[in-house]
C-alpha positions as CSV (number, residue, x, y, z in Angstrom):
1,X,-0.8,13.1,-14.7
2,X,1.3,10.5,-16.4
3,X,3.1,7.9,-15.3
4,X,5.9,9.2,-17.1
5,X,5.4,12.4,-15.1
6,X,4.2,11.5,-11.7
7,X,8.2,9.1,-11.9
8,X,9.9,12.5,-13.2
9,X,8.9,14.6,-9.9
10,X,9.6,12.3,-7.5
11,X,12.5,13.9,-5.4
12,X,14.7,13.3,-2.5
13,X,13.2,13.8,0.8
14,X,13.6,17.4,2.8
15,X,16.8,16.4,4.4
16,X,17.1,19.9,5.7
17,X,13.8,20.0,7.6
18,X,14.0,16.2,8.4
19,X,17.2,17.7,10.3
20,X,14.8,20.2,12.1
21,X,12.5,17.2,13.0
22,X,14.9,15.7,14.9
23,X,16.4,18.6,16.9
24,X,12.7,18.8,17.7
25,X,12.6,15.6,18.9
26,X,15.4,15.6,20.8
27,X,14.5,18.9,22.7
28,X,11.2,17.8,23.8
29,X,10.7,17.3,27.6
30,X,11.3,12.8,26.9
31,X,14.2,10.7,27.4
32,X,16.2,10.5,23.8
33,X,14.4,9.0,21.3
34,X,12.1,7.3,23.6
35,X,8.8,7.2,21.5
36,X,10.6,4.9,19.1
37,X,9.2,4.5,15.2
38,X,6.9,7.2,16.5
39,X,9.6,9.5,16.1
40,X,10.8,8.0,13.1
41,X,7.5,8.3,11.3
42,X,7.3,11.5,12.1
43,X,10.4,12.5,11.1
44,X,9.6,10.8,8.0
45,X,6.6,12.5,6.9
46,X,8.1,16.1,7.3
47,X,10.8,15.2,5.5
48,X,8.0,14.2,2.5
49,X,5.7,17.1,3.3
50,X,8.4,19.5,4.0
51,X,6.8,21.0,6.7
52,X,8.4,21.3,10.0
53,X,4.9,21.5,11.6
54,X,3.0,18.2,11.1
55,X,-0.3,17.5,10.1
56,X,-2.4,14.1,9.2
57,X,-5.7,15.5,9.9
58,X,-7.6,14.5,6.6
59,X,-7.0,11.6,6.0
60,X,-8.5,8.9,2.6
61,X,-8.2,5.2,2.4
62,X,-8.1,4.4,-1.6
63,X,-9.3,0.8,-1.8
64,X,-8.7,-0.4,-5.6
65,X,-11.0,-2.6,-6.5
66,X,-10.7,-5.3,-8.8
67,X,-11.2,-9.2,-10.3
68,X,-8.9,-11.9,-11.7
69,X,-8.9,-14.1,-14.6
70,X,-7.1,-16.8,-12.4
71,X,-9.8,-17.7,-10.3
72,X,-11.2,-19.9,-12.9
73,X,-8.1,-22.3,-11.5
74,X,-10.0,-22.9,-8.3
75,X,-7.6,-21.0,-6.6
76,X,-9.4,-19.1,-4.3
77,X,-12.2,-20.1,-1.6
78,X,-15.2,-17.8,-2.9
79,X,-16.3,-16.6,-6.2
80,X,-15.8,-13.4,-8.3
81,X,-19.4,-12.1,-6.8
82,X,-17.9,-11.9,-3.7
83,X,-16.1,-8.6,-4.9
84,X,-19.2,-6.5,-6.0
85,X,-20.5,-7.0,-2.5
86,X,-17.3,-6.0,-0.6
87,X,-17.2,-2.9,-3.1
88,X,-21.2,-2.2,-2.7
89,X,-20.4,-2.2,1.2
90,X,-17.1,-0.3,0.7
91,X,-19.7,2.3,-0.5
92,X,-22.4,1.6,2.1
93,X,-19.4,1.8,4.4
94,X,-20.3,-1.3,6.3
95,X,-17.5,-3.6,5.5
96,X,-14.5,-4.3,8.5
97,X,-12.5,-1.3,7.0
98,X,-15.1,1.0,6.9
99,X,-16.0,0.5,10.5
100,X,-12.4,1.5,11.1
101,X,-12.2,4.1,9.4
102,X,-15.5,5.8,11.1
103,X,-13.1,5.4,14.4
104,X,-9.9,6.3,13.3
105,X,-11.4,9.7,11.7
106,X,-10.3,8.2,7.9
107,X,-12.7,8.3,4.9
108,X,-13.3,6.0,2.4
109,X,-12.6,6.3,-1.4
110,X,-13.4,2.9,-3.0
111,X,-12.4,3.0,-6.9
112,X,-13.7,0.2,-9.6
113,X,-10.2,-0.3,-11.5
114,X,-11.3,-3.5,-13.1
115,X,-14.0,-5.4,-11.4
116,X,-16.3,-8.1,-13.5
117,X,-19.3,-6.1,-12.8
118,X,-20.1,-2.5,-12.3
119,X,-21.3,-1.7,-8.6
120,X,-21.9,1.4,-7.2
121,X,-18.5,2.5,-6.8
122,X,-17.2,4.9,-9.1
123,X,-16.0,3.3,-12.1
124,X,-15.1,6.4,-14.5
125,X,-11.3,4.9,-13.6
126,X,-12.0,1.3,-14.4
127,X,-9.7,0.0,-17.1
128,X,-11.4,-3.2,-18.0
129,X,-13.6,-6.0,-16.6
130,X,-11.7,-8.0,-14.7
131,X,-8.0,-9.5,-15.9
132,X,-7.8,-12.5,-18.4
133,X,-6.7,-16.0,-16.5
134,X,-2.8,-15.8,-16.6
135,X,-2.3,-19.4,-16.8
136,X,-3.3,-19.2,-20.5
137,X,-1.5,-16.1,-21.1
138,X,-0.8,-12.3,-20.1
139,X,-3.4,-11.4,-17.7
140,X,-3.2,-8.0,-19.0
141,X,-1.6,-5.9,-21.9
142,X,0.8,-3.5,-20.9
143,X,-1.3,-0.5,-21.7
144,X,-3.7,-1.7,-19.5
145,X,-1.3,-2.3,-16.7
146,X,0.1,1.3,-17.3
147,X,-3.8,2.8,-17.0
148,X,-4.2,1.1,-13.9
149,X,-1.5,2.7,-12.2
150,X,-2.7,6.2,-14.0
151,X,-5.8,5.2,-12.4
152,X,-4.1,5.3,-8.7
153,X,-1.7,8.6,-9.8
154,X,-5.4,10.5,-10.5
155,X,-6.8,9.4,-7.3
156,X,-3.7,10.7,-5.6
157,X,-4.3,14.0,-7.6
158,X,-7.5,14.5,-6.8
159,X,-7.4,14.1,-2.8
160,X,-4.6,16.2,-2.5
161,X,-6.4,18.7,-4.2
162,X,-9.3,18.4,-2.0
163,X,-6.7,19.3,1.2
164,X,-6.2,15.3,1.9
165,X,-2.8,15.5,4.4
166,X,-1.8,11.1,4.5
167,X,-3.4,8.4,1.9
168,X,-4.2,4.8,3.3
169,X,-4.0,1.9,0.7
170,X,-6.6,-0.7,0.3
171,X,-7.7,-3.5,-2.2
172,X,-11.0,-5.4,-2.8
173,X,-10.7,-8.5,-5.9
174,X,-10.9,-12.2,-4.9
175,X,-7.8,-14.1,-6.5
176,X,-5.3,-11.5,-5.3
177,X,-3.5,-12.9,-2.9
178,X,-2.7,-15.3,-6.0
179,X,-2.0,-12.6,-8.4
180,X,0.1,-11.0,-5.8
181,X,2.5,-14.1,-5.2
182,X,3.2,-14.5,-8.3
183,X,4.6,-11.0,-8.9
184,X,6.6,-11.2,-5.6
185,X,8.3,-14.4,-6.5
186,X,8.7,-13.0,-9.9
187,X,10.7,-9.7,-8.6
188,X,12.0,-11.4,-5.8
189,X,13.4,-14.1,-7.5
190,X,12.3,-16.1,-5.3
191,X,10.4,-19.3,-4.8
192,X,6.5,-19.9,-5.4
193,X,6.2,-21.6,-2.8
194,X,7.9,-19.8,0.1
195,X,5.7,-16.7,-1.5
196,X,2.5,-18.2,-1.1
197,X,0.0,-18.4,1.5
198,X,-3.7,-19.9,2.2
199,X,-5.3,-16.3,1.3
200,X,-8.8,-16.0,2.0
201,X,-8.8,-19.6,4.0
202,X,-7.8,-21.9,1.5
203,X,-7.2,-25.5,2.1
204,X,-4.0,-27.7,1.9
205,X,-5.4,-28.8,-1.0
206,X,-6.3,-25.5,-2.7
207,X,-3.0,-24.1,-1.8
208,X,-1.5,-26.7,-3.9
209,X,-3.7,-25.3,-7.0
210,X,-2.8,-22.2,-6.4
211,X,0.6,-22.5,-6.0
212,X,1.0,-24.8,-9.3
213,X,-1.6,-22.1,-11.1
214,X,1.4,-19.6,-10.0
215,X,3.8,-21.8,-11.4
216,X,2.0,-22.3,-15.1
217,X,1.5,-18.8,-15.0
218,X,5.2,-17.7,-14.7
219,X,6.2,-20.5,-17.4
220,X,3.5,-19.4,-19.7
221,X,4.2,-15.6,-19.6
222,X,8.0,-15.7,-18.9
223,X,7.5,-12.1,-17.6
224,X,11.3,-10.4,-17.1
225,X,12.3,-9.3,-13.6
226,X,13.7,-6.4,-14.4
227,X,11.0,-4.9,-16.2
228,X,8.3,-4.1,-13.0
229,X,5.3,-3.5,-15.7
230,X,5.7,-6.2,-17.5
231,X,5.5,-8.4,-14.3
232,X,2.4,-6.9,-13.3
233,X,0.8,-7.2,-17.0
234,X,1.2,-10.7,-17.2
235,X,0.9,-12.5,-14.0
236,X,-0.4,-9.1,-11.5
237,X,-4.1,-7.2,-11.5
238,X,-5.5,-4.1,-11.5
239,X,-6.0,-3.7,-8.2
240,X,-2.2,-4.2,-7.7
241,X,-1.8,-1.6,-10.7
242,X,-4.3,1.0,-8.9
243,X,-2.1,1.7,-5.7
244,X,1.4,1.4,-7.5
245,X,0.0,4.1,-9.1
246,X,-1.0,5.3,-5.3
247,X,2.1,5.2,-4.2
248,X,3.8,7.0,-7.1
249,X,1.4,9.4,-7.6
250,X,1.4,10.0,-3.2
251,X,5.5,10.7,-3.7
252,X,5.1,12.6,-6.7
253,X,3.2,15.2,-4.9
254,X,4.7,14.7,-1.8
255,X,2.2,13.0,0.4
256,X,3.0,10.3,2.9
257,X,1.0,6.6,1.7
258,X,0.7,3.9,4.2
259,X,1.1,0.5,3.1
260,X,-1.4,-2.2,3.7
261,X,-1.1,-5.8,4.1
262,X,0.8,-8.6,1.5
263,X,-1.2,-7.5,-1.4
264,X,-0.6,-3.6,-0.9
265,X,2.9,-4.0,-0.3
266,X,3.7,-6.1,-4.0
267,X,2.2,-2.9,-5.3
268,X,5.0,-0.8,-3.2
269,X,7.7,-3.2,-4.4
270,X,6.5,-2.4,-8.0
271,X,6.4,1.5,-7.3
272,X,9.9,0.9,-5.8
273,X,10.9,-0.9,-8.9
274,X,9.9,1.5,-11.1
275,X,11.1,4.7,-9.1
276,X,12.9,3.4,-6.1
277,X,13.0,7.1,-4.3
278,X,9.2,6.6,-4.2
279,X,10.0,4.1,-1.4
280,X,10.6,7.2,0.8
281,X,7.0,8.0,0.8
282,X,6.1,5.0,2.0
283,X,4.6,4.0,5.7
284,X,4.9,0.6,6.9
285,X,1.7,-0.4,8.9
286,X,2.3,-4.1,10.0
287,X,3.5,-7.0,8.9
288,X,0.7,-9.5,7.5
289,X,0.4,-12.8,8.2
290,X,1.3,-14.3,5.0
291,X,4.3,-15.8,4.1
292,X,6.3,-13.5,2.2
293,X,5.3,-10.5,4.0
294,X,8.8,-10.0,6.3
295,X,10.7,-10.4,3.1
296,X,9.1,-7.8,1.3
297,X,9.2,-5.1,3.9
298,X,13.1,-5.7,4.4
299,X,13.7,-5.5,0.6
300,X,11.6,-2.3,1.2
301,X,13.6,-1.7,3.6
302,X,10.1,-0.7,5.9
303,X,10.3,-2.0,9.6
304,X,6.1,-2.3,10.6
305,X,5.1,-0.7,13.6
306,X,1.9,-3.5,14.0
307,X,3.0,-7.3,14.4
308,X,-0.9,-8.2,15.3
309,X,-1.0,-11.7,12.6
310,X,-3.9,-9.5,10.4
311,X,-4.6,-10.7,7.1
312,X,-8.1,-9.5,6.4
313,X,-7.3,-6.7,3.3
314,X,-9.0,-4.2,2.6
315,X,-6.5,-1.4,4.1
316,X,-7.3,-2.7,7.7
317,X,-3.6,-2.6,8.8
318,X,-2.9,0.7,7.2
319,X,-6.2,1.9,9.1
320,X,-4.9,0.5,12.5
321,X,-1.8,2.5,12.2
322,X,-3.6,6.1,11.5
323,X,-4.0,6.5,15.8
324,X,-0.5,6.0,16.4
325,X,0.6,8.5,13.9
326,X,-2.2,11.2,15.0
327,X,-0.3,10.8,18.2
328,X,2.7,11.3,17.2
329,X,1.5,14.4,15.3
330,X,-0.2,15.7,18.3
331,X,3.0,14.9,20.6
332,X,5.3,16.5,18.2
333,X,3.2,19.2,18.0
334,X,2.6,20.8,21.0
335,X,5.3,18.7,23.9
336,X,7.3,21.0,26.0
337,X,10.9,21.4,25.3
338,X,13.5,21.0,28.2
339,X,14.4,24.9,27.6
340,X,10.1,25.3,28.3
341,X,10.4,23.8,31.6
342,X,14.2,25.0,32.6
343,X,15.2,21.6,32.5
344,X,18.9,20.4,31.8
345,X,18.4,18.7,28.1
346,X,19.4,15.0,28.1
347,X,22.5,14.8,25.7
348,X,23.8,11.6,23.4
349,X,26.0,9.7,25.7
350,X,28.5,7.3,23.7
């Protein structure tokens, strides 16, 4: 599927059955809406699935792997190695995420979309090796940019094919957090420095390198706000590309995606720029610990269920969030209603 294509069948949400959903809600044997975004969530993914009954059973974590040019800037803490391990143990499924997943019933599907190296992660998706360093010039061309996302659309494909019910966004590429920033204060119009954070651990020190890398990056390439791909051509990376295409590809089918950390939600801001009812689709897990993470989620307009100060990557936060939504799945599922247990129903009291 295209890109072209995955944007033209993105439609509304089930209004009708999100309607259902609710008098569901409000019939079970509870205090009005007393479970919260639980409800809401819930609400929200039958109104993407359209399906009254709800169910998150089978359940992938898509972690885009990738590397960046910038890192030559001394912007980061570790090196581009540091990558083809994570993805080798994305594989092994011994990294933090992986360990996660095993508890939280969620399987793994780690993609090369543009890593320096080959590993053993699949790589018949992998658009190039590695971006170009964007403080000489585009870290990308916009073909490539537009294959990386059509490398996140087929993944989407492909696991809903093979019965996946809820998609899990995760990343893997030293320098992101830098490559990330940069988009964000691009499409935000905002500042560099309110967008940027220490990543990985950096020092005061390498902040400032990384912030004033941002800053010759955006002058360099000029990239225009109001073009999303162009953004993400010059000053983003393919592991940004691979779940915007996640995300468009999960609402073009009409599967719920839960959003990650900072990283995973520039690439929802660039899905939302590019098809802004493919915001719909989207989950919030929590709110990361960088800097420019509460300002993305409101232009998003996502309110995070976790507020836990995690910052790791990888998909972690969108993993921590899978329990609370199997519960609300089981709760909606199979509660007694007041009319069950001949119980007077609690009514809206203004």
């Amino acid at each position: 599927m295209t890109l072209e294509e995955a944007v033209s069948k993105i439609k509304p949400l089930d209004e009708e059955k999100m309607e259902a959903a609710r008098k569901r809600w409000d019939s079970i044997a509870k205090p009005l809406h007393s479970l919260g975004k639980m409800e809401d969530m819930i609400t929200q993914i039958v109104g993407i699935t359209g399906e009254v009954t709800v169910d998150v059973s089978k359940k992938a974590l898509v972690a885009m792997c990738a590397d960046n040019g910038v890192v030559e800037e001394g912007v980061t803490q570790t090196g581009q190695e540091v990558t083809a391990i994570v993805a080798d143990n994305f594989v092994k499924e011994t990294s933090t995420v992986c360990v996660m997943c095993h508890q939280c019933g969620v399987d793994i599907r780690p993609v090369d979309v543009g890593m320096a190296t080959d590993t053993t992660a699949r790589t018949d998706l992998k658009v190039a090796y590695g971006t170009k360093n964007m403080t000489k010039g585009p870290a990308m061309t916009r073909d490539e940019a537009i294959k990386g996302i059509e490398a996140g659309i087929a993944m989407a494909k492909e696991l809903k094919e093979q019965g996946y019910h809820l998609l899990a966004t995760g990343e893997m590429g030293i320098g992101n957090t830098t490559t990330s920033s940069a988009v964000a204060s691009v499409l935000l119009n905002q500042p560099v420095e309110s967008m940027t954070g220490r990543g990985a651990g950096l020092s005061s020190e390498g902040l400032v390198r990384k912030i004033n890398a941002i800053k010759k990056a955006i002058e360099v390439n000029r990239p225009d706000p109001e073009d999303a791909i162009d953004v993400l051509a010059k000053v983003g990376g393919l592991d940004i590309a691979g779940m915007t295409g996640v995300f468009l590809g999960g609402a073009a089918l009409r599967m719920p995606v839960i959003m990650d950390g900072f990283i995973s939600c520039v690439s929802a801001l660039i899905a939302k720029k590019i098809c802004p009812q493919a915001a719909d689709y989207m989950i919030a897990s929590h709110v990361s610990k960088e800097p420019a993470a509460h300002l993305i989620l409101s232009h998003l307009g996502k309110d995070a269920v976790l507020h836990a100060d995690m910052c790791l990557g990888e998909g972690t936060g969108a993993i921590a969030v899978c329990p609370f939504l199997d519960m609300g799945a089981t709760l909606y599922n199979t509660l007694s209603t007041f009319e069950d247990i001949h119980v007077e129903q609690y009514e809206e009291l203004k």
